[in-house]
matplotlib code that plots the C-alpha trace (Angstrom):
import matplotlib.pyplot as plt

x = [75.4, 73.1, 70.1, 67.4, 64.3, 60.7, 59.4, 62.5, 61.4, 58.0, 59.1, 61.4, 58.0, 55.9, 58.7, 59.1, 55.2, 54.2, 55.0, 53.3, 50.4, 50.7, 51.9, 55.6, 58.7, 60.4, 64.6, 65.6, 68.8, 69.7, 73.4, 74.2, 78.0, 79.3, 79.7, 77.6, 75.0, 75.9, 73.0, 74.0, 71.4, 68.1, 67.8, 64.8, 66.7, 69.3, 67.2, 65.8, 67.3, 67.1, 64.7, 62.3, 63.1, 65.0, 66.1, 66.5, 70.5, 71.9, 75.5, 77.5, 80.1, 82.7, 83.3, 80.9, 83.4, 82.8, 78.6, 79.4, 81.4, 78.4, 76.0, 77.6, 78.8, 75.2, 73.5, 76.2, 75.3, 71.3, 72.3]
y = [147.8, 148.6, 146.5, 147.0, 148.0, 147.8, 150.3, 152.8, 153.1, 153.9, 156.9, 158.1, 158.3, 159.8, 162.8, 163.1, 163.5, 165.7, 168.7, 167.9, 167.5, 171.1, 169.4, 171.1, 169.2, 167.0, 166.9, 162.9, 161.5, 158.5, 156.4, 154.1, 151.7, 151.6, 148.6, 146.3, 145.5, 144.1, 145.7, 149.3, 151.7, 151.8, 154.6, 155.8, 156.9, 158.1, 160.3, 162.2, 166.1, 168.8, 170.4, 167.6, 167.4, 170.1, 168.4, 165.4, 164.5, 161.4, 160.0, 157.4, 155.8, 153.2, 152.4, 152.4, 154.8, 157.4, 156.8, 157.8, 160.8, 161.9, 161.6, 163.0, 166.2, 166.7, 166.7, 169.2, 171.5, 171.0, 171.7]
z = [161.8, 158.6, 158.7, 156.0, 157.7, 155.8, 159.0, 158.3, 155.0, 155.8, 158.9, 156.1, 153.5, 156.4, 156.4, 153.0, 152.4, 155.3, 153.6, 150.6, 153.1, 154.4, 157.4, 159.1, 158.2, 160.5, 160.5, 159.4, 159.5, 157.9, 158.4, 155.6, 156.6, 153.2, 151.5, 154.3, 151.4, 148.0, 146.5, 148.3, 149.8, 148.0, 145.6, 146.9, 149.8, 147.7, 145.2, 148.6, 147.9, 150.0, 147.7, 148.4, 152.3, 154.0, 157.0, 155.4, 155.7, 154.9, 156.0, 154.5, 157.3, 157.0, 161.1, 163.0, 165.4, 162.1, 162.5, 166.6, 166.0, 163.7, 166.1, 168.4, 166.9, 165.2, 168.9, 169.5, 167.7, 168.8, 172.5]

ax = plt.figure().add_subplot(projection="3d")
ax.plot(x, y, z, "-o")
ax.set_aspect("equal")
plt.show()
């Protein structure tokens, strides 16, 4: 389930700066259940581009079965 998450948003900032910081990217996913939060996902995380972060991906789910078969097709391809 989506659960808003103070320390998510800061891991998420950390990745987004570090290449402003000369630092290497880092790849960050993000899974948002749509329609779990009245007030939606924040637009800070929705603003994110892959101009500004190049690993950064971000997948809206309805089922949580849909967030699974995500996962488990993006590890696919890692392996």
């Amino acid at each position: 389930m989506s659960t808003p998450s103070l320390g998510t948003g800061i891991e998420i900032a950390h990745a987004y700066l570090r290449p402003r910081l000369g630092l290497p990217g880092i790849p960050v996913i993000t899974l948002y259940q749509k329609d779990y939060w009245p007030n939606n996902l924040s637009t800070m995380i929705r603003g994110i581009t892959a101009n500004e972060v190049s690993q950064f991906v971000l997948k809206e789910y309805d089922v949580p079965d849909d967030a699974e078969e995500f996962i488990s097709e993006l590890l696919g391809r890692l392996g």
